[in-house]
C-alpha positions as CSV (number, residue, x, y, z in Angstrom):
1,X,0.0,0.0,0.0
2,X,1.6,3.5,-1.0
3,X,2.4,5.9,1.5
4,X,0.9,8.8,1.9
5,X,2.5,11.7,0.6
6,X,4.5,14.3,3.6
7,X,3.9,17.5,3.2
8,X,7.8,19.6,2.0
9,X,9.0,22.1,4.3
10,X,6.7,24.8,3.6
11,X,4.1,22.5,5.0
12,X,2.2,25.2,7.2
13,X,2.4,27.6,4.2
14,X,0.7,25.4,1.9
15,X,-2.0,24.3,4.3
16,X,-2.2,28.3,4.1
17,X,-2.6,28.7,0.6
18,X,-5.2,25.9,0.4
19,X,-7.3,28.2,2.4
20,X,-7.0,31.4,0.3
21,X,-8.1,28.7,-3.2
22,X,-11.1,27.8,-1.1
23,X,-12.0,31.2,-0.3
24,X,-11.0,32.7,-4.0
25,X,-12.8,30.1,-5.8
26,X,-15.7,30.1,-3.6
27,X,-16.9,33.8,-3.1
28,X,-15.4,34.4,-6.8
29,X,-16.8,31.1,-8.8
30,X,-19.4,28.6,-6.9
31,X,-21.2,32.0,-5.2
32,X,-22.7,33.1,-8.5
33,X,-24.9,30.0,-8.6
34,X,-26.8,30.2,-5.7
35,X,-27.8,34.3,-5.7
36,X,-27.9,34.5,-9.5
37,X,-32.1,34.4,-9.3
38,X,-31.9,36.7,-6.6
39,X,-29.7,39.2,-8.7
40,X,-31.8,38.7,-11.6
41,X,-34.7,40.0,-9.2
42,X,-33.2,42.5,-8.0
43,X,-31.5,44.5,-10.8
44,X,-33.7,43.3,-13.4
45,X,-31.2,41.4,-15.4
46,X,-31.8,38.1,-17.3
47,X,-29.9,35.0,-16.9
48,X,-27.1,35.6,-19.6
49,X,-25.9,38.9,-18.3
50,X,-25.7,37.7,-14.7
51,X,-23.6,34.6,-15.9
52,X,-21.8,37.0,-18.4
53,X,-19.9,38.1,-14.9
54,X,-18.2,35.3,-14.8
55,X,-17.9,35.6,-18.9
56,X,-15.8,38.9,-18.4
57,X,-13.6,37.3,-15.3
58,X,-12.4,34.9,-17.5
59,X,-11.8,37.0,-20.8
60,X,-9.6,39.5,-18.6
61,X,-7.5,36.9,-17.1
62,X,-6.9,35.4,-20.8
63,X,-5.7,39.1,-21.6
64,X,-3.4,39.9,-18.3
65,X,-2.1,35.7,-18.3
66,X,0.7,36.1,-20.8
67,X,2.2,39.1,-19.5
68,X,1.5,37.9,-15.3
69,X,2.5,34.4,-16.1
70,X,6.4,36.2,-17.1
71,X,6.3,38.8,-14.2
72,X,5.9,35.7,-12.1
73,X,8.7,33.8,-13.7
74,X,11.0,36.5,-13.2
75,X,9.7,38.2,-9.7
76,X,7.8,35.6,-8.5
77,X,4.3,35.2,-7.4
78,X,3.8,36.9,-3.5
79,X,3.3,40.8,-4.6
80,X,1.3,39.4,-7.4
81,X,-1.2,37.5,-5.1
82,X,-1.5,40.3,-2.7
83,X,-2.6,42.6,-5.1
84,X,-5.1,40.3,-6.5
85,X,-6.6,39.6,-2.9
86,X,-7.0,43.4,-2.8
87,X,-8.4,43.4,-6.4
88,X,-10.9,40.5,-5.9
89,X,-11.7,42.1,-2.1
90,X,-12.4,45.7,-4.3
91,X,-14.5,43.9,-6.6
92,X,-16.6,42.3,-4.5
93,X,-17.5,45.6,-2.7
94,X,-18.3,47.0,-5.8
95,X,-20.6,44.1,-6.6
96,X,-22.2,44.6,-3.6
97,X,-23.5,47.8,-4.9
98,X,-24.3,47.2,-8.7
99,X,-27.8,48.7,-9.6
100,X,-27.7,47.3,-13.3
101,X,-26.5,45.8,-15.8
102,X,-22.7,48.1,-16.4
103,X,-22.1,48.7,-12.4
104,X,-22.5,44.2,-12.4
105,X,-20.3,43.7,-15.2
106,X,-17.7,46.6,-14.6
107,X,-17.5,44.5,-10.9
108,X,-16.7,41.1,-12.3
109,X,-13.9,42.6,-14.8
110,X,-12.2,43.9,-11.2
111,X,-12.6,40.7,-9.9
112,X,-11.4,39.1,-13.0
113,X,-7.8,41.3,-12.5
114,X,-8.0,39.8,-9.1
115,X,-8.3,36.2,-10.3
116,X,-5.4,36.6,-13.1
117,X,-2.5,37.6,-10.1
118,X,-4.1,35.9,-7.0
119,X,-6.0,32.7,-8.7
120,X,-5.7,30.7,-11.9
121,X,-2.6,29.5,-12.2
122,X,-0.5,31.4,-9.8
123,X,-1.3,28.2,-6.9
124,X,0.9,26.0,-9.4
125,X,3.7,28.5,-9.9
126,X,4.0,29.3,-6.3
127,X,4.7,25.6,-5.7
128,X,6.9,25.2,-8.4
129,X,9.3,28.2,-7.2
130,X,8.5,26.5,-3.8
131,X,9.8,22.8,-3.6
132,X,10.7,22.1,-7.2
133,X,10.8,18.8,-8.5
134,X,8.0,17.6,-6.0
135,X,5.5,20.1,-7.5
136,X,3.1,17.2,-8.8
137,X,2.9,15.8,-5.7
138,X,2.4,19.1,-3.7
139,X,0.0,20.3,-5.8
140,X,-2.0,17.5,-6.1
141,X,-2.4,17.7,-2.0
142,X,-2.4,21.6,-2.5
143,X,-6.1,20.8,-4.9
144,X,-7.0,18.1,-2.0
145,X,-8.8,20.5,-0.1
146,X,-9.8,23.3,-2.7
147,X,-12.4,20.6,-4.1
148,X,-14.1,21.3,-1.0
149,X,-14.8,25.3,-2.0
150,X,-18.1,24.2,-3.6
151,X,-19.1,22.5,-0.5
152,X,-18.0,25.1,1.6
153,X,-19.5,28.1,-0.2
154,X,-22.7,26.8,-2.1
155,X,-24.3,26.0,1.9
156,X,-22.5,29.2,3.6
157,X,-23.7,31.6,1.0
158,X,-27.2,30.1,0.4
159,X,-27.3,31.2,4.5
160,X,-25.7,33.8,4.6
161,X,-28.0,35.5,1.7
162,X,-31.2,34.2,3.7
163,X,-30.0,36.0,6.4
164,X,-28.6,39.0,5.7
165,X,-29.4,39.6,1.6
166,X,-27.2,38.7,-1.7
167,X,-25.7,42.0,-1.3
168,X,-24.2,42.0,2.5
169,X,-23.0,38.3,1.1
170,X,-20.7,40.1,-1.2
171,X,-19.4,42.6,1.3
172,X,-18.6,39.4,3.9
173,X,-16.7,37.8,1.2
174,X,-14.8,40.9,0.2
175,X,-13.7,40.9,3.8
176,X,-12.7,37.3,3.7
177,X,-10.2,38.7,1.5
178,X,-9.0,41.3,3.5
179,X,-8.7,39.5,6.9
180,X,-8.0,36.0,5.5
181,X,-6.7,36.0,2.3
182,X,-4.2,38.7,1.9
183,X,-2.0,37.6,5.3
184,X,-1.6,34.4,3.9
185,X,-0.1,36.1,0.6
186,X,2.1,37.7,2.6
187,X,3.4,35.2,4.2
188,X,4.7,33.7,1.0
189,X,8.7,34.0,0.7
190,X,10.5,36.3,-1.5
191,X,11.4,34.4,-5.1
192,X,15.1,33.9,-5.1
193,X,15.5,32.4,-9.3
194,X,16.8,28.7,-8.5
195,X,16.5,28.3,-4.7
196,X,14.2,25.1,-5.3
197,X,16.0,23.6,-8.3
198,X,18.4,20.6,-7.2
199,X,21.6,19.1,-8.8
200,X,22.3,16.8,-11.7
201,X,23.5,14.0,-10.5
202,X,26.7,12.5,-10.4
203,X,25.6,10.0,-12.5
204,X,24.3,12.6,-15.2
205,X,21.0,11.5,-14.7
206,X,18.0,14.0,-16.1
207,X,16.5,15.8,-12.8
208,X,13.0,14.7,-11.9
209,X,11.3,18.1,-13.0
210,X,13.1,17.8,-16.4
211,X,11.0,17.9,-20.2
212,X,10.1,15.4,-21.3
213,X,8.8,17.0,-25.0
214,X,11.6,17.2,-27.5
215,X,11.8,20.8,-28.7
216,X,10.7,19.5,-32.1
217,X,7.2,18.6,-30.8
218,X,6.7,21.2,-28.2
219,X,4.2,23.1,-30.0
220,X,2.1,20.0,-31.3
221,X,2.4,19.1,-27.5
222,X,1.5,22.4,-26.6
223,X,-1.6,22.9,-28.8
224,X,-2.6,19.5,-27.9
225,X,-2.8,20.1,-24.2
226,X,-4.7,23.4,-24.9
227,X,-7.3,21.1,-26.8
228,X,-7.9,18.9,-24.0
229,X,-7.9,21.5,-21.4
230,X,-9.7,24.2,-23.0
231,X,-12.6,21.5,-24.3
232,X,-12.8,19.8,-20.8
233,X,-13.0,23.0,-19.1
234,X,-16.0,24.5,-21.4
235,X,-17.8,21.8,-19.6
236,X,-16.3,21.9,-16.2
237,X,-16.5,25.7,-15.7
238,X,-20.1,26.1,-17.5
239,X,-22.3,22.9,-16.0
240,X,-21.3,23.3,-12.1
241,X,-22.3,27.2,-12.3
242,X,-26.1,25.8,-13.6
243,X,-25.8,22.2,-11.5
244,X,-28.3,23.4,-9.3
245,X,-30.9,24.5,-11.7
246,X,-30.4,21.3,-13.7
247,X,-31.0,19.0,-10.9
248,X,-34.0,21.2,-10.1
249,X,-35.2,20.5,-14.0
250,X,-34.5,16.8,-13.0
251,X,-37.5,16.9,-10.6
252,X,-35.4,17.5,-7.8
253,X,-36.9,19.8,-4.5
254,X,-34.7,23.2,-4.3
255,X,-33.5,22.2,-0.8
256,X,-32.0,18.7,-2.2
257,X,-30.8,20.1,-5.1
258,X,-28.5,22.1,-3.4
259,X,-27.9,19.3,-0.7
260,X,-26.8,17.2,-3.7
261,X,-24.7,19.5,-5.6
262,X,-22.7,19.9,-2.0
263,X,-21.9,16.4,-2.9
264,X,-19.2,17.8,-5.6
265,X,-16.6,18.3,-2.6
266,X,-16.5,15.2,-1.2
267,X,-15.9,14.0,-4.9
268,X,-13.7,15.9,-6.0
269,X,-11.2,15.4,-2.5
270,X,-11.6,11.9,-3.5
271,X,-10.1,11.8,-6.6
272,X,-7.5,14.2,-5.8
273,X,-6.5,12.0,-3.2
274,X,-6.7,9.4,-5.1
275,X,-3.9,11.2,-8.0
276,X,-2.1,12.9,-5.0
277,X,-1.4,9.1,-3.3
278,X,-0.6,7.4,-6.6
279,X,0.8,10.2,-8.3
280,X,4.2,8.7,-8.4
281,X,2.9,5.5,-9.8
282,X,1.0,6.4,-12.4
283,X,1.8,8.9,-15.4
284,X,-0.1,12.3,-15.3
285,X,-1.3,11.8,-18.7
286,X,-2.9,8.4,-17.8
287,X,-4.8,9.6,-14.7
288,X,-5.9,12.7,-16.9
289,X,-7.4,10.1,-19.6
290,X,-9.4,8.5,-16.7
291,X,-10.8,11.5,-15.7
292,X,-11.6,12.9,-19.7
293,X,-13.1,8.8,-20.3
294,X,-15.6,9.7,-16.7
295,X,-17.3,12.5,-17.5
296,X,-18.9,12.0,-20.5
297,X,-20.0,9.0,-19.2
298,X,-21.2,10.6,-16.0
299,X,-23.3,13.3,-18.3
300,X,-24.9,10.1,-19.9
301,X,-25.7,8.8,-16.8
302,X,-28.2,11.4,-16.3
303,X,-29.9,11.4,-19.2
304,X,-30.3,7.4,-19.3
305,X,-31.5,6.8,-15.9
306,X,-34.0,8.5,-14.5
307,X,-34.1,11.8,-12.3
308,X,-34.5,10.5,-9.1
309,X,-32.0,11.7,-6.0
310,X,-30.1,8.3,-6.5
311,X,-29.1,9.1,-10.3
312,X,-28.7,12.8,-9.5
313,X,-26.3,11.9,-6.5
314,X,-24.1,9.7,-8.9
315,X,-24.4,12.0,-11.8
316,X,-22.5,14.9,-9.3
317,X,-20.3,12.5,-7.5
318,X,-19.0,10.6,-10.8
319,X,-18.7,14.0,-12.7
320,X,-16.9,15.8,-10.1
321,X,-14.3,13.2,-9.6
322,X,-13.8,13.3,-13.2
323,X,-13.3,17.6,-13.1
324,X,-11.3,17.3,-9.9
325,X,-8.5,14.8,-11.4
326,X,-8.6,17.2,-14.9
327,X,-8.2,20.2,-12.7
328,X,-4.8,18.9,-11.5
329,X,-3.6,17.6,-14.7
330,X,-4.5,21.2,-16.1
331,X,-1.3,22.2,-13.4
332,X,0.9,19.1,-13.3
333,X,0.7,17.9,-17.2
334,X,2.7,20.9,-18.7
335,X,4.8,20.9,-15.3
336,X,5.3,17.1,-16.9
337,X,5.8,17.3,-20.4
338,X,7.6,20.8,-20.8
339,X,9.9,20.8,-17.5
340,X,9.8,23.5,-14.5
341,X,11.8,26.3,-16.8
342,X,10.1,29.3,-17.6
343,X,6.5,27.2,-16.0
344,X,4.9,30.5,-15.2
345,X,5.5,32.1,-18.9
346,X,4.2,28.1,-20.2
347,X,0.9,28.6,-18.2
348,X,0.2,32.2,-18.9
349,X,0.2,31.2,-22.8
350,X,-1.6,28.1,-22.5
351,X,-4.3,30.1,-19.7
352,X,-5.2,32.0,-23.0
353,X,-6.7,29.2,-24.9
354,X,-8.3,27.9,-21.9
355,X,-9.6,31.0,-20.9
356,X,-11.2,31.8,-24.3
357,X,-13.0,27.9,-24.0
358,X,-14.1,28.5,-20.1
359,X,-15.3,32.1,-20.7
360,X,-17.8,31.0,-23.2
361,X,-18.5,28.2,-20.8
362,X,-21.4,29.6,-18.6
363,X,-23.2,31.6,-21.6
364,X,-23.4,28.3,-23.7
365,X,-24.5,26.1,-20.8
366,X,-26.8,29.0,-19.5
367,X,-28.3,28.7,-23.4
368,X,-28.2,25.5,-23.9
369,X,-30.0,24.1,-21.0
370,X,-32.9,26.9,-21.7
371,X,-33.2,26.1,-25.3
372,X,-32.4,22.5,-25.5
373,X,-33.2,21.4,-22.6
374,X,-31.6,19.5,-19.7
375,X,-31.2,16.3,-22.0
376,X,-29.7,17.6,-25.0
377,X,-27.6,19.7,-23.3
378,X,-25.8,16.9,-21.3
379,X,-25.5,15.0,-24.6
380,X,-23.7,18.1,-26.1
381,X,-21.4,18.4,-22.8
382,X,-20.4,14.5,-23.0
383,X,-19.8,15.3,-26.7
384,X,-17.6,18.0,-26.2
385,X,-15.8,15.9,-23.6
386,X,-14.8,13.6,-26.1
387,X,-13.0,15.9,-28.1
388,X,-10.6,16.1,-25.0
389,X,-10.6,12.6,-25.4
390,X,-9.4,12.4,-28.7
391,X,-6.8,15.5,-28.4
392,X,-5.5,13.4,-25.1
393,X,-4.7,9.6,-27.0
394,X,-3.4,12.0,-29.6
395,X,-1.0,13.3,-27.1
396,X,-0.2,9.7,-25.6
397,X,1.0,8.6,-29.0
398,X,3.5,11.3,-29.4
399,X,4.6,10.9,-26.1
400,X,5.0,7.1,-27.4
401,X,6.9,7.9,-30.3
402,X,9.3,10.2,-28.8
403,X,9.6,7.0,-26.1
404,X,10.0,4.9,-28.6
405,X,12.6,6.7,-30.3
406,X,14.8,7.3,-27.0
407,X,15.2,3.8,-26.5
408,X,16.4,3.2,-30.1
């Protein structure tokens, strides 16, 4: 039986930055979700410009990733992450008090400046700079416990908006980023360039964090993984923000539909502790195809069987293992294939693709599901999955070839 992974030195710190994911991604992402009717109400917007928020979030990251993904290569990533808590904290507020349709969506492009140097990919870099070669490893227990933001935010905010309205929500979690957040940002070390790199050795064998891409196929490598990350991601960022109202659709009571989409967490921990544990064992690239292969399969599931709690609670729990093990390979697999160097400047490219894909992601879902229906539209999301699939066993046989050549 494996041994479970030890945390690295900066043990405490990580435990630490786990808390700010689970806070960013919860009052930034999951929120949304459960007071978008009660925007809608309020202000008098329809459904698409209330998910459009998260629309412009995502297209300002895609523009600020390249050039953030090279100031954190060369400066590293703690100034960056404070002054995205304070960005995201200043957003918030000023979501808090939108009265229409501009003041809404100005907010969410302040938030989305907050996500590009506090979120997104700047977890993975920090942990990169961090402990070096054992950056798969870390990161997969680093995404243990930010699985859990869903489950953590879906239940808090649906209270906290019963109690004290959708708008004092906002202001609590712009606080969150204040008080919480920004300490623990802070508390990050100053980068010094090659403090976590370690020697060749002796031997001249290749360091662990070393490419594993010849430089002849990095850019089919590279356009590959964009494939399979930015198809996966249209569905994993655009069906958990309408989960709730599908499971509703379903047949299912508004009180267990939420009490079954908290079920997402626990999932996704799972199978991140699952990669985390085994992560040594197994390839990146082959627990990524698992996870592509699941979640079509897990959209079928609901359309096949019938919508009764059961098949609803093993829709959420199959298709969130499937998101949580792709939301790690979207960190570990380049950290795989194109080696530690320059990872930040590698991730603020490849964030562009992706960003494009997952920005589109809650308009399309938000229109699908209203104009085809919740069948149809689970049938387009396991079809879209399985252009991932085909983009990742494209990717494995390159990676065989360039195997296959090294041994002759």
């Amino acid at each position: 039986m494996p041994a479970f992974p030890r945390l690295p030195e900066h043990g405490l710190l990580i435990c630490g930055l786990v808390v700010t994911r689970i806070v960013g991604w919860g009052s930034t992402f999951y929120a949304l979700s459960v007071v978008s009717r009660d925007i809608q109400r309020d202000l008098s917007l329809d459904v698409t410009t209330v998910f459009g928020g998260i629309t412009l979030l995502l297209l300002t990251g895609a523009a600020l990733a390249p050039a953030v993904g090279r100031h954190l290569d060369r400066s590293g990533t703690r100034g960056a992450m404070c002054l995205g808590a304070l960005f995201c904290a200043l957003g918030l507020v000023l979501l808090s008090l939108a009265q229409g349709p501009i003041s809404y969506l100005a907010s969410w492009v302040v938030i989305g400046i907050g996500h590009a140097f506090s979120l997104a990919n700047v977890g993975g870099v920090t942990i990169a700079h961090l402990v070096g070669p054992q950056a798969r490893r870390v990161i997969g227990l680093m995404m243990l416990a930010t699985g859990l933001s869903s489950t953590v935010f879906w239940p808090l905010t649906a209270a906290l908006s019963a109690g004290f309205g959708w708008r004092t929500t906002w202001l609590i979690f712009a606080a969150m980023q204040i008080v919480i957040v920004l300490p623990i940002y802070a508390a990050v070390p100053r980068y010094r360039q090659g403090a976590a790199d370690v020697p060749v050795s002796a031997a001249g064998a290749p360091r662990p964090d070393e490419a594993r891409v010849a430089p002849v196929d990095r850019r089919t490598a590279f356009w590959l993984v964009a494939a399979i990350f930015s198809a996966s991601g249209l569905v994993s960022w655009g069906l958990p923000l309408h989960l709730i109202d599908l499971l509703q659709n379903a047949g299912i009571g508004a009180a267990e539909a939420v009490a079954i989409a908290a079920l997402s967490g626990p999932a996704t921990l799972l199978a991140r502790l699952v990669d985390a544990t085994l992560g040594d064992r197994l390839p990146v690239e082959r627990t990524a195809l698992a996870g592509l292969v699941l979640g079509p399969l897990a959209c079928l599931m609901l359309v096949v069987l019938p919508g009764t709690p059961l098949a609803a609670s093993g829709f959420v729990l199959c298709f969130s293992a499937a998101m949580g093990v792709i939301s790690v390979a979207r960190a570990t697999l380049p950290l795989a294939l194109f080696g530690r160097q320059a990872y930040g400047t590698l991730m603020g490219r490849l964030t562009v693709p992706q960003n494009l894909a997952f920005a589109a992601a809650p308009l399309l879902f938000a229109a699908m599901i209203e104009h085809l229906g919740r069948d149809q539209a689970l049938v387009a999301a396991a079809a879209i999955q399985g252009l991932a699939v085909l983009a990742m066993l494209a990717l494995l046989r390159l990676l065989g070839r360039e195997r296959g050549l090294s041994r002759s």
